[in-house]
C-alpha positions in Angstrom: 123.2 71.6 88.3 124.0 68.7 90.8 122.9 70.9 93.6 125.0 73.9 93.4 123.5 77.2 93.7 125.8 78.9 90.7 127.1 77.1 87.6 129.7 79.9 85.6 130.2 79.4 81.6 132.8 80.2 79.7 131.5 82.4 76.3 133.5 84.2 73.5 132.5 87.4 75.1 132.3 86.7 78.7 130.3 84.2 81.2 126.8 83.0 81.4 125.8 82.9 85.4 123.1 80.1 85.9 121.5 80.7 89.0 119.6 78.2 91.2 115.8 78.9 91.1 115.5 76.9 94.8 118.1 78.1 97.0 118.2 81.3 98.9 119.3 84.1 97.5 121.8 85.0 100.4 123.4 81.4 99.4 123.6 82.5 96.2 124.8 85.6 96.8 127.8 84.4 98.6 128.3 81.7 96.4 128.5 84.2 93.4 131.1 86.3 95.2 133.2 83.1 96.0 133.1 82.1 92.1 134.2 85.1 90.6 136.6 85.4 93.0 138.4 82.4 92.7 138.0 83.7 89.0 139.2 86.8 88.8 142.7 85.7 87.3 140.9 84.2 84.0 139.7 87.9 83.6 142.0 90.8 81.9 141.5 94.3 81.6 139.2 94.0 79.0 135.2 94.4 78.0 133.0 91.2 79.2 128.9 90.4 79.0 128.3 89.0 81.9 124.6 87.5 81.8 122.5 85.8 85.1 119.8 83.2 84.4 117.8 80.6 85.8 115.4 82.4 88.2 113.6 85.3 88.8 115.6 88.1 90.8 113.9 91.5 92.3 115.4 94.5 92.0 117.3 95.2 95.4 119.0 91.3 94.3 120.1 92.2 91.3 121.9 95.5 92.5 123.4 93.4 94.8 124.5 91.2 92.3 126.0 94.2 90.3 127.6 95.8 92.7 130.0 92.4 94.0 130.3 91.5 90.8 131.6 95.1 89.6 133.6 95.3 92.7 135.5 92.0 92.0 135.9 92.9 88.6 137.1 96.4 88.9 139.9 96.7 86.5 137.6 95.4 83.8 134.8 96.7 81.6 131.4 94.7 82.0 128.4 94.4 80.9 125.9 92.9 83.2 122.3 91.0 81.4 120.0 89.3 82.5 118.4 86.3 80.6 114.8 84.9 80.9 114.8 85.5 84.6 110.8 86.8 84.3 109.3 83.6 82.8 111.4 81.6 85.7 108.5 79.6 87.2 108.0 80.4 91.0 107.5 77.6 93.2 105.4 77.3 96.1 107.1 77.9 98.8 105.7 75.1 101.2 108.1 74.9 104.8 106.2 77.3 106.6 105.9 75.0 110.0 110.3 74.9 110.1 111.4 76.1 106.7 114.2 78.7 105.5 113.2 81.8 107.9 114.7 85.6 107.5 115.2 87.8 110.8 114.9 91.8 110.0 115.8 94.1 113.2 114.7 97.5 112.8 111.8 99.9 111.3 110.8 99.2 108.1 110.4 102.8 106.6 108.4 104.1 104.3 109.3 103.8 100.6 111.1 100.4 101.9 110.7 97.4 100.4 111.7 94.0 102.7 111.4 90.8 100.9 111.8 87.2 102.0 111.9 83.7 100.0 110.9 82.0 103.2 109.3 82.9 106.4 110.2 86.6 107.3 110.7 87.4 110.9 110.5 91.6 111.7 111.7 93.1 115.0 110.0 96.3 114.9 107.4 98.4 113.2 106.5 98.2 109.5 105.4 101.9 109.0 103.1 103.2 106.1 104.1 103.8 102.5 106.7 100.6 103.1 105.8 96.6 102.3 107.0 93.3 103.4 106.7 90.5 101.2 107.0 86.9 102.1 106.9 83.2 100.1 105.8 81.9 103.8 104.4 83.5 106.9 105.0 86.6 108.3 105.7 87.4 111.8 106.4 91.3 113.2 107.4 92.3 117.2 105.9 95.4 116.6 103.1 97.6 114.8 102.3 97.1 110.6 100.9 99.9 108.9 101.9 99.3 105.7 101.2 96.4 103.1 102.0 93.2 104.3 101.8 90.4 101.7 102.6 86.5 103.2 102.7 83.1 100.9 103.4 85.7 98.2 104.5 82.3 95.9 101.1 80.9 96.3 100.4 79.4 99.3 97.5 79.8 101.0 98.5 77.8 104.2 100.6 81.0 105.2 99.7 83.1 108.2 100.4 87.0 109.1 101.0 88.0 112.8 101.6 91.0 114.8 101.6 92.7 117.8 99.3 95.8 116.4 98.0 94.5 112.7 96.7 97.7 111.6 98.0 97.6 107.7 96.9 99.5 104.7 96.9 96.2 102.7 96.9 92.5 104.0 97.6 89.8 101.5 97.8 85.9 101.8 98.8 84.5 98.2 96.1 85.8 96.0 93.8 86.8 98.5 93.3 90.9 99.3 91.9 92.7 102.0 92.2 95.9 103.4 90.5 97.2 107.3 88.0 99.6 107.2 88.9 103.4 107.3 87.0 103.8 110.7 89.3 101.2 112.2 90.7 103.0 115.6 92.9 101.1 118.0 92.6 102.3 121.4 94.8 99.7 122.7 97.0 97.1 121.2 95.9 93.6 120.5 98.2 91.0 118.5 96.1 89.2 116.1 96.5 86.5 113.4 95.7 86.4 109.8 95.2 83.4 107.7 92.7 82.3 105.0 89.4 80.2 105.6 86.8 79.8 102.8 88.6 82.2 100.5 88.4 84.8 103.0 90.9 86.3 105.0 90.1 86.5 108.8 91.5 88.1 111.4 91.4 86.7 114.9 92.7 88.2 118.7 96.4 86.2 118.6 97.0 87.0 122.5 95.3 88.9 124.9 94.7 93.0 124.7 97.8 95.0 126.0 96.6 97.9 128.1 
């Protein structure tokens, strides 16, 4: 696709939206917007399929995808599929020393569902019942109690840190753990996470905060 993050298709019935499996999806996103946009006068008031291939998209991305491209396309019917997308291979996602990096400010709540195709950065608490899920390492200013799931893509170089690691699940690619039930903080220590041996350890980061 010589680079570019979305190719659009003309069809009898509508347009077939190829999707690049490698960039990030807020690229894509805003390049999506930009192409139907310049678009919208090639579309009349009538019915169109509109169908998104080429990678794999979660759920919260494809509302998002919906919900632009319904807006833009407002005065018309439309059908939105999607084509494929599951059997997309998933790469490894291997820049976790300087690579693509998402910033989240704010509780992650539970029922919440944060998800990064990089390196995931959280400013604030991860509470239980929620999850954050990263293709690289996962770093959160604050407490994580819920599931936390880094180098989700397959790469078991990734690391997990925080300021009070105290989740209800830890994952590093395939690897599981979970902390005992008898695990009691009675102060706050940031500590690391990261895989040796097929295990997942868990080491002091810093020192203990009183």
């Amino acid at each position: 696709m010589l680079n570019e993050s979305v190719v659009l298709k003309g069809k009898k019935d509508g347009v077939s939206v190829i999707l690049s499996p490698d960039m990030p999806f807020s690229i894509i996103m805003s390049d999506v917007i930009e192409k139907f946009n310049q678009s919208k006068s090639f579309f009349s008031s009538g019915a169109y399929n509109i169908n998104f291939s080429g990678r794999s998209l979660s759920q919260d991305e494809r509302l998002q995808l919906e919900k632009n491209v319904s807006e833009i396309l407002s005065e018309c019917e439309i059908s939105i599929g999607y084509q494929e997308l599951e059997s997309s291979p998933k790469k490894i996602f291997k820049d976790i020393k300087e690579g693509y990096t998402k910033f989240h400010e704010g509780t992650i709540r539970s029922g919440q569902l944060l998800e990064s195709e990089g390196n995931l950065v959280v400013i604030g608490d991860v509470n239980p019942g929620s999850e954050i899920v990263a293709a690289g390492n996962i770093v959160v200013m604050g407490a994580v109690r819920g599931i936390v799931h880094a180098g989700c893509t397959g790469n078991r170089d990734a690391f997990i840190v925080a300021l009070n690691l105290s989740p209800t699940q830890i994952r590093i690619a395939d690897i599981i753990t979970r902390p005992p039930d008898n695990d009691v903080r009675h102060e706050i220590i940031p500590e690391r996470a990261y895989i040796k041996d097929n295990t997942i350890y868990i080491d002091e980061f810093l020192y203990p905060i009183k």
